[in-house]
C-alpha positions in Angstrom: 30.7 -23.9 15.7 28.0 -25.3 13.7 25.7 -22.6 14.0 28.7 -20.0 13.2 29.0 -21.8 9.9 25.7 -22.1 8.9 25.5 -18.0 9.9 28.3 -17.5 7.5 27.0 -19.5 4.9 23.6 -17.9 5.5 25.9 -14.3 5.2 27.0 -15.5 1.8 23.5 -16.3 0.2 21.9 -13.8 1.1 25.1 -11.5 -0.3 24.6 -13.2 -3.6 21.0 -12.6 -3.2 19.9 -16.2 -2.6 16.8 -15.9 -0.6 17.4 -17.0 3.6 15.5 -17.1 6.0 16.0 -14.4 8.7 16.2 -17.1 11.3 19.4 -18.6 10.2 21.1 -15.6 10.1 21.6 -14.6 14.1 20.6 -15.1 17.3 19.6 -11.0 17.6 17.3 -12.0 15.0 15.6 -14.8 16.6 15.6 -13.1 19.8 13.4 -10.0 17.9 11.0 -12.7 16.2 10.6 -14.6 19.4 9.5 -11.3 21.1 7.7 -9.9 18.5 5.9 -13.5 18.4 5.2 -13.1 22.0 3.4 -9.7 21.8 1.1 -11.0 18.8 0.0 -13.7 21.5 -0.1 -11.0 23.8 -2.6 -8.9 22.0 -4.6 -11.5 20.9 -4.9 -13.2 23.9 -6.8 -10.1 25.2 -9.2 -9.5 22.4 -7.0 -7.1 20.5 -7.4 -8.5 16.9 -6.7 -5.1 15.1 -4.0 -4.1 17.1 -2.4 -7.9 16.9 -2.7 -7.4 13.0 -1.5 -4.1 12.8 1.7 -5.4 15.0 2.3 -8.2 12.4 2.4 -6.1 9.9 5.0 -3.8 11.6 7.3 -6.8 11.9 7.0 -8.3 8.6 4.6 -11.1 10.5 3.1 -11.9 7.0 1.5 -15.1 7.1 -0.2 -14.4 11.0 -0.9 -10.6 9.5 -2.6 -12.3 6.4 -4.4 -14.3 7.9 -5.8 -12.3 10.9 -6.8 -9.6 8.5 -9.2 -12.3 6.5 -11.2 -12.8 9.9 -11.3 -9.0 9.8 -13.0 -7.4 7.1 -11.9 -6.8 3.6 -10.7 -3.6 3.5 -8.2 -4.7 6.1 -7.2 -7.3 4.0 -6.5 -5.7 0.9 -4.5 -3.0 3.0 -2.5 -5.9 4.8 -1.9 -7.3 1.2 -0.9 -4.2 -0.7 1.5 -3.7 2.1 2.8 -7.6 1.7 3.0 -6.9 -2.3 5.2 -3.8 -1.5 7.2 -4.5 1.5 7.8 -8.6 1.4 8.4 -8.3 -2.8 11.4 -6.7 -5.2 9.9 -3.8 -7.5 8.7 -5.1 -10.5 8.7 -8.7 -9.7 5.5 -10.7 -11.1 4.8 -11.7 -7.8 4.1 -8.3 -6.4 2.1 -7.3 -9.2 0.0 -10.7 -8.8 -0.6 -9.5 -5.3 -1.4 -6.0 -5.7 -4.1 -7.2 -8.0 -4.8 -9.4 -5.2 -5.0 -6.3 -3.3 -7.8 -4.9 -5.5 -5.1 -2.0 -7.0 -6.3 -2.3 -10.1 -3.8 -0.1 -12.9 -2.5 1.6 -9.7 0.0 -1.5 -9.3 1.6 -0.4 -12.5 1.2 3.5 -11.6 4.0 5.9 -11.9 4.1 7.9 -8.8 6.9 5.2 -6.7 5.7 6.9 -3.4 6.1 5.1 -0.6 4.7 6.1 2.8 3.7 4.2 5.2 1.3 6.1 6.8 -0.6 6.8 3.8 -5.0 6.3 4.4 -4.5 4.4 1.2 -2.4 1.0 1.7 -3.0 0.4 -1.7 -0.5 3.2 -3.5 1.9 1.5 -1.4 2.1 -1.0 -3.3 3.3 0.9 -6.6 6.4 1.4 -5.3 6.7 -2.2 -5.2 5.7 -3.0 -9.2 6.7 0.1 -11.1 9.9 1.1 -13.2 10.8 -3.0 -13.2 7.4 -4.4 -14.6 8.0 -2.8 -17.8 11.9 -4.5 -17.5 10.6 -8.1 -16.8 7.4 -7.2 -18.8 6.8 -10.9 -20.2 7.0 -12.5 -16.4 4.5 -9.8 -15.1 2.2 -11.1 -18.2 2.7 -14.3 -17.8 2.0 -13.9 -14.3 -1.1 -12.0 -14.9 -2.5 -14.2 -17.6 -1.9 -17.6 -15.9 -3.8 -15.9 -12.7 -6.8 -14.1 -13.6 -7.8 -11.3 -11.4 -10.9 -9.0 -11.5 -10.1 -6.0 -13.2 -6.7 -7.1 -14.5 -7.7 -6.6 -18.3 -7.0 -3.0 -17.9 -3.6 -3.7 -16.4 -2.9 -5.7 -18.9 -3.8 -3.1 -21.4 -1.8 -0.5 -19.5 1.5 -2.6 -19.5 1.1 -3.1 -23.0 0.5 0.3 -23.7 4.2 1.4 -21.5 5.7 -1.7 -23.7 4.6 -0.1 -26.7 5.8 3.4 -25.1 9.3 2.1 -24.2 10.2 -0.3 -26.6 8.2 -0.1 -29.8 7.8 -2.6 -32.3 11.3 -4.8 -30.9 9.0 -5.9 -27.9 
């Protein structure tokens, strides 16, 4: 009865889009992370580090696909983090623009093309779909965000939002 109530209270946050956990919310869902936790051991346990990465990525595995992709190489790791900036993020929030800097997408995580395949070479413009349209609506978070956490290169993001600011809402902004 207990764990009925906290599913239904779990239910209810995440309707009123209060941020769960997916482990409250069923036992399906623990079942699926508890396999899909199994596997990763799996296929690292026989010395398959990419495919163990790539695996964590498919199941939203951040923090193990993170972190096997920095004992990788780095263009791994800025494809394992533009996917995390699009996929684990809500467009336009400054934490997915932080991270697709992070990424290394430069003014391509404030592009306009909102594109997102998944089998795209380049892990990187999946990340736009992730920060576009929404960066110019929360526009002082996203410089806020960008300002308080310098990143190499992020001057000419910085430019480029202003610039779409300026487009979008003149002087008022």
């Amino acid at each position: 009865a207990a764990t009925a109530t906290a599913t239904a209270t779990s239910v209810s946050a995440v309707g009123a889009g209060v941020g769960v956990s997916p482990r409250v919310l069923s036992d399906a869902s623990v079942e699926v992370q508890l396999a899909a936790a199994t596997e990763l051991e799996s296929l690292l346990l026989s010395g398959q580090r990419e495919a163990a990465c790539k695996h964590a990525v498919a199941h939203g595995m951040w923090a193990d696909a993170l972190l096997l992709s920095s004992h990788m190489n780095e263009q791994t790791w800025r494809s394992v983090m533009a996917q995390f900036a699009s996929r684990a993020h809500v467009r336009g929030s400054p934490l997915g623009t932080l991270y697709a800097l992070f990424a290394g997408c430069g003014t391509d995580a404030l592009a306009a093309d909102t594109a997102n395949d998944t089998d795209k070479a380049n892990d990187a413009e999946d990340v736009i779909g992730a920060t576009t349209s929404c960066a110019e609506d929360r526009w002082q978070e996203n410089m806020a965000m960008m300002l308080a956490n310098p990143t190499a290169g992020d001057t000419d993001v910085i430019l480029q939002l202003g610039d779409r600011i300026w487009e979008r809402f003149g002087a008022a902004a």
